[in-house]
PyMOL commands that place a pseudoatom at each C-alpha (Angstrom):
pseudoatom trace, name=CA, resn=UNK, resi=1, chain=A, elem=C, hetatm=0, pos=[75.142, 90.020, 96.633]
pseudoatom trace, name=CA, resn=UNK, resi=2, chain=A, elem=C, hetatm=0, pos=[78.427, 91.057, 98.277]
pseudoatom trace, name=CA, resn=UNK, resi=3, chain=A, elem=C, hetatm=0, pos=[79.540, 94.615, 98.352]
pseudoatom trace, name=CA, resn=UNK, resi=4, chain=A, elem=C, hetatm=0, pos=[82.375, 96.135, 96.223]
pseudoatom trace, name=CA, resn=UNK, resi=5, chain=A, elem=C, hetatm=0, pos=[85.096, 98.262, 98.258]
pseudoatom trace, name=CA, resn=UNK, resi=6, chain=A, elem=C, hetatm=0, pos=[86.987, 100.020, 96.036]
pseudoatom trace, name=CA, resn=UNK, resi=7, chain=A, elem=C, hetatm=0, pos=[90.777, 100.770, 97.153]
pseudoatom trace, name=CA, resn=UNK, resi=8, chain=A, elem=C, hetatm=0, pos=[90.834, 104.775, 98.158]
pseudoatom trace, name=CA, resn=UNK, resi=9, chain=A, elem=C, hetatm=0, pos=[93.404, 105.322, 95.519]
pseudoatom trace, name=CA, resn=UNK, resi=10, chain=A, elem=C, hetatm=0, pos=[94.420, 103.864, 92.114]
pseudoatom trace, name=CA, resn=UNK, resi=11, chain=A, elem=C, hetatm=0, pos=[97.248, 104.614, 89.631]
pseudoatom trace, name=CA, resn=UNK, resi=12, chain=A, elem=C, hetatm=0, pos=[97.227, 103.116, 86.364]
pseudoatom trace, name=CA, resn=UNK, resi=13, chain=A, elem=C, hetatm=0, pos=[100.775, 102.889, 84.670]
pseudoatom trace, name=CA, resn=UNK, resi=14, chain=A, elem=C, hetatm=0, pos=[101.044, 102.557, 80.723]
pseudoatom trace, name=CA, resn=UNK, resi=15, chain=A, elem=C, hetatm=0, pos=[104.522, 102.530, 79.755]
pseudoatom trace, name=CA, resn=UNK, resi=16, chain=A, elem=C, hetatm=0, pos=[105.722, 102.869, 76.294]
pseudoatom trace, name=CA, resn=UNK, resi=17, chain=A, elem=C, hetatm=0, pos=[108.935, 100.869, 75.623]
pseudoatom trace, name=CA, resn=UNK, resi=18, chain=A, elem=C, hetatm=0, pos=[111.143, 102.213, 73.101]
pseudoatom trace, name=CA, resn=UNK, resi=19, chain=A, elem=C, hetatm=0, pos=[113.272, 100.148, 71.261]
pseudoatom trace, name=CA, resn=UNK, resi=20, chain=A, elem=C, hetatm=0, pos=[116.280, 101.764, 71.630]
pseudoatom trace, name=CA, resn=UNK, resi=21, chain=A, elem=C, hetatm=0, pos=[116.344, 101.707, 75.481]
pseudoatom trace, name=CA, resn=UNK, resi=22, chain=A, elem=C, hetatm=0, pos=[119.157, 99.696, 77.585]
pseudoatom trace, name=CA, resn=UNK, resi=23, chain=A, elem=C, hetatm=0, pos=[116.658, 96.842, 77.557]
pseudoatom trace, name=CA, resn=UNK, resi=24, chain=A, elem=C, hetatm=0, pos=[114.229, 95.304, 75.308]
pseudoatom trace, name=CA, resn=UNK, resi=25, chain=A, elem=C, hetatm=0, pos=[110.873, 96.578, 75.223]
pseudoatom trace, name=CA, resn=UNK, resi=26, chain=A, elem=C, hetatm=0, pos=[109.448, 93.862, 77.292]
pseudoatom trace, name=CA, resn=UNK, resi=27, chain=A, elem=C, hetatm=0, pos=[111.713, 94.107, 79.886]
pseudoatom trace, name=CA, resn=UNK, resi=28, chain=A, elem=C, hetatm=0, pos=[110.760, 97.976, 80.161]
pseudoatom trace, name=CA, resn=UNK, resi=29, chain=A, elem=C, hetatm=0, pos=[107.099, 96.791, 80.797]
pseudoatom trace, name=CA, resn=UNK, resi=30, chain=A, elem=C, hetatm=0, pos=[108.381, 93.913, 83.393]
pseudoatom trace, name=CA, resn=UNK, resi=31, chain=A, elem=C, hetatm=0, pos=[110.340, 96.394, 85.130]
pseudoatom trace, name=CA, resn=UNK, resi=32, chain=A, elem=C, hetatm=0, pos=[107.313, 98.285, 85.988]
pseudoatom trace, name=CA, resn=UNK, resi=33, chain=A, elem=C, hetatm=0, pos=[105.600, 95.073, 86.803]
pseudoatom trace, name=CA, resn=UNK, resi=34, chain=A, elem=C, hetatm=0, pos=[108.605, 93.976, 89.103]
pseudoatom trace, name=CA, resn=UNK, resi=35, chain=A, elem=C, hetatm=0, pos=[108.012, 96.931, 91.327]
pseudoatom trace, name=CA, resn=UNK, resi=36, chain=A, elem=C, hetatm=0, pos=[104.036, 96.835, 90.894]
pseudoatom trace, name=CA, resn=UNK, resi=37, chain=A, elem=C, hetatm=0, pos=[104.497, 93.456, 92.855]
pseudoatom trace, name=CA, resn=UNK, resi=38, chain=A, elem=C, hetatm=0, pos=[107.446, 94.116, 95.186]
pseudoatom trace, name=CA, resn=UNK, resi=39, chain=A, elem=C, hetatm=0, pos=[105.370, 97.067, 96.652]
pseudoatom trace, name=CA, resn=UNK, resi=40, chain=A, elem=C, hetatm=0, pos=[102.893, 94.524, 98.082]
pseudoatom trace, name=CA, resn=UNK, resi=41, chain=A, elem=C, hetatm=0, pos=[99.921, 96.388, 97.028]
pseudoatom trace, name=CA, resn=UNK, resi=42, chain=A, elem=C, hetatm=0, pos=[96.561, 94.890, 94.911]
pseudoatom trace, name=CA, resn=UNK, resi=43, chain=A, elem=C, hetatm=0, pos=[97.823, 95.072, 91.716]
pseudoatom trace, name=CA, resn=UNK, resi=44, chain=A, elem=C, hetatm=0, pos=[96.625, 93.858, 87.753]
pseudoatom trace, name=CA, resn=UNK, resi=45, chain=A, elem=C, hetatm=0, pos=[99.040, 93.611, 84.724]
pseudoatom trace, name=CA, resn=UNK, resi=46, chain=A, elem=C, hetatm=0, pos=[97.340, 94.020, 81.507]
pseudoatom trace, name=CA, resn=UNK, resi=47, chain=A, elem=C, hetatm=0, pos=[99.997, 93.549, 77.887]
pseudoatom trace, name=CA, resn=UNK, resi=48, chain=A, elem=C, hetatm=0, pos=[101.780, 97.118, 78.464]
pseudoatom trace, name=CA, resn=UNK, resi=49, chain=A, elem=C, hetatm=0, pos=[100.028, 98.309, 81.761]
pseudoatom trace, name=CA, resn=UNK, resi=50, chain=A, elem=C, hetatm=0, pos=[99.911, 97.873, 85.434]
pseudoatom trace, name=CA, resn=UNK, resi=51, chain=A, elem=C, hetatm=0, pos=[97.197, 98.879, 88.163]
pseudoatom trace, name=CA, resn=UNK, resi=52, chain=A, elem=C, hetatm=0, pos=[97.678, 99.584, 91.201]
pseudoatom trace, name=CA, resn=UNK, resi=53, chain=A, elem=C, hetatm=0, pos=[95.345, 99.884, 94.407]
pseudoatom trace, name=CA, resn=UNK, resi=54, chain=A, elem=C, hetatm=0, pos=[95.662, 101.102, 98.013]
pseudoatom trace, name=CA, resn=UNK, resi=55, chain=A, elem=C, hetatm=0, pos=[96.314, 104.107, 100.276]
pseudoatom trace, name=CA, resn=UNK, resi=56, chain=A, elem=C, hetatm=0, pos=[97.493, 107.000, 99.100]
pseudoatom trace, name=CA, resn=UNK, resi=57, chain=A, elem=C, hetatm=0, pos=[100.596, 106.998, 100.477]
pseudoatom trace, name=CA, resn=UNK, resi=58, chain=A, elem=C, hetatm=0, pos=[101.679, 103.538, 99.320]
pseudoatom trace, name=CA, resn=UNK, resi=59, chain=A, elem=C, hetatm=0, pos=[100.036, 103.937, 95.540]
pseudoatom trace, name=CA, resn=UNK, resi=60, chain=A, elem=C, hetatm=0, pos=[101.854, 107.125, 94.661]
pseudoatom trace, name=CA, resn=UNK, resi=61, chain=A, elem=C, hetatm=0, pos=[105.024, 105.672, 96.260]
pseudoatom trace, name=CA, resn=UNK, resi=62, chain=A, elem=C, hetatm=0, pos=[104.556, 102.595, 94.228]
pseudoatom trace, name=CA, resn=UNK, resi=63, chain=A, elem=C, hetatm=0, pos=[103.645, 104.239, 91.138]
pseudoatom trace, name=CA, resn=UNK, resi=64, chain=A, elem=C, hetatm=0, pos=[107.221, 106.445, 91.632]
pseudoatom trace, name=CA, resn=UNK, resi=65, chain=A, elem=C, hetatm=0, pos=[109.232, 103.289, 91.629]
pseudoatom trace, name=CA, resn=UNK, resi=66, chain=A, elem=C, hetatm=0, pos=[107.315, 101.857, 88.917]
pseudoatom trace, name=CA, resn=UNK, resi=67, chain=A, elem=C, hetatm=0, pos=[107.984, 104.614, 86.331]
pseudoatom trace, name=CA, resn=UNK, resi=68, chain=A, elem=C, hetatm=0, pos=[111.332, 104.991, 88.064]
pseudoatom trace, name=CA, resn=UNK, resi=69, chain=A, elem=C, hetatm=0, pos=[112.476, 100.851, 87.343]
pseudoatom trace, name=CA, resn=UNK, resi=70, chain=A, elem=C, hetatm=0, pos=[110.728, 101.465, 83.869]
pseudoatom trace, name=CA, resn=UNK, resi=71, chain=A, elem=C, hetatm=0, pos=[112.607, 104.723, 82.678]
pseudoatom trace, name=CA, resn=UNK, resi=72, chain=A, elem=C, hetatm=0, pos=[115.853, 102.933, 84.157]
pseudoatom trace, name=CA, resn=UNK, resi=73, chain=A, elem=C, hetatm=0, pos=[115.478, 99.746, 81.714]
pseudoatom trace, name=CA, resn=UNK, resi=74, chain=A, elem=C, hetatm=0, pos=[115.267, 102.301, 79.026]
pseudoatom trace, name=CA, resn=UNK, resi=75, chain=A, elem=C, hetatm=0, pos=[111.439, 103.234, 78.440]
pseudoatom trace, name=CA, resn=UNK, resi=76, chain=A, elem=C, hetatm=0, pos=[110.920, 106.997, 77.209]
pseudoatom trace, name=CA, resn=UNK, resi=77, chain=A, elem=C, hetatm=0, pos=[107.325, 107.515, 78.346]
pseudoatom trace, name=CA, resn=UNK, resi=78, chain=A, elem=C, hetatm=0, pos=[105.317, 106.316, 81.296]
pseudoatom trace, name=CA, resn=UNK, resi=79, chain=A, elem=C, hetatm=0, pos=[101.147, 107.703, 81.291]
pseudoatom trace, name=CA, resn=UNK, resi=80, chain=A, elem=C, hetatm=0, pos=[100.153, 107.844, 84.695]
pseudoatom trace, name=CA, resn=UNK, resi=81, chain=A, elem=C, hetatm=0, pos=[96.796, 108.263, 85.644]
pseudoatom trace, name=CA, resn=UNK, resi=82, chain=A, elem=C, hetatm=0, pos=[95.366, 108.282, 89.391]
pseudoatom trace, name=CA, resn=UNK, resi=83, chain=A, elem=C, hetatm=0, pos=[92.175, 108.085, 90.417]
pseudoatom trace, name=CA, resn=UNK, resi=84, chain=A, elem=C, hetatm=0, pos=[90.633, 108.927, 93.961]
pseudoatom trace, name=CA, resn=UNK, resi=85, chain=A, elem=C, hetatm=0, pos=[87.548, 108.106, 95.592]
pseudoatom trace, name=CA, resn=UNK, resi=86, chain=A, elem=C, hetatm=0, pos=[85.536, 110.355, 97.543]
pseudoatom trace, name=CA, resn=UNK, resi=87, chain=A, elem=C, hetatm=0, pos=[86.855, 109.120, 100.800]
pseudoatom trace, name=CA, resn=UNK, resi=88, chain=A, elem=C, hetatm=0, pos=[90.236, 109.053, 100.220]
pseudoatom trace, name=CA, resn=UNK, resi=89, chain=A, elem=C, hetatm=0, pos=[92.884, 111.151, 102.255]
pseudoatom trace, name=CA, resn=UNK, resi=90, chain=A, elem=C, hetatm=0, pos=[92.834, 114.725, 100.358]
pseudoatom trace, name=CA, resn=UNK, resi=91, chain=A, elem=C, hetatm=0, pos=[96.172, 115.829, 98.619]
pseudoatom trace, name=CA, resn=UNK, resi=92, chain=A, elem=C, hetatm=0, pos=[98.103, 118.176, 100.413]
pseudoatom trace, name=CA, resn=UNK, resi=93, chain=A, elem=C, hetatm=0, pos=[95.892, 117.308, 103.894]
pseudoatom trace, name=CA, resn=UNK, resi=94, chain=A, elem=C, hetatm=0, pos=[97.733, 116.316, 107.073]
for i in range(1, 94): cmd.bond("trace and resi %d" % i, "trace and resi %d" % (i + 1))
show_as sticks, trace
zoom trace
């Protein structure tokens, strides 16, 4: 059976369009897609949410332009959640 890596760090992005933002509410949720896929990172798109997987570095960059394209188009709340394995780079370490 093949092994499983799992990416050192994972955001998961669940934005909540509103419908009175500058765009429609699906455009809200594509804009965080949009920058999901520019970053270059592994990355899943589920109906309103969007995964991301990688370094830490490049996730929580990634995940900052995310929210950042979706707020723009008009959405009111982004949930972020990030997850860490046990060997990823510690926060705040140099």
């Amino acid at each position: 059976m093949p092994g499983y890596n799992r990416a050192p760090v994972s955001a998961e992005l669940t934005v909540v369009p509103s419908p009175q933002g500058r765009e429609s509410p699906k455009a809200q949720v594509e804009a965080a897609r949009r920058a999901a896929s520019a970053s270059g990172l592994a990355h899943e798109s589920g109906p309103d949410s969007t995964l991301l997987a990688g370094g830490r570095s490049e996730v929580l960059e990634a995940a900052f332009k995310a929210v950042e394209a979706s707020l723009d188009a008009g959405a009111h709340i982004v949930r972020v959640k990030v997850e860490a394995t046990e060997d990823a780079d510690r926060f705040g370490a140099r």
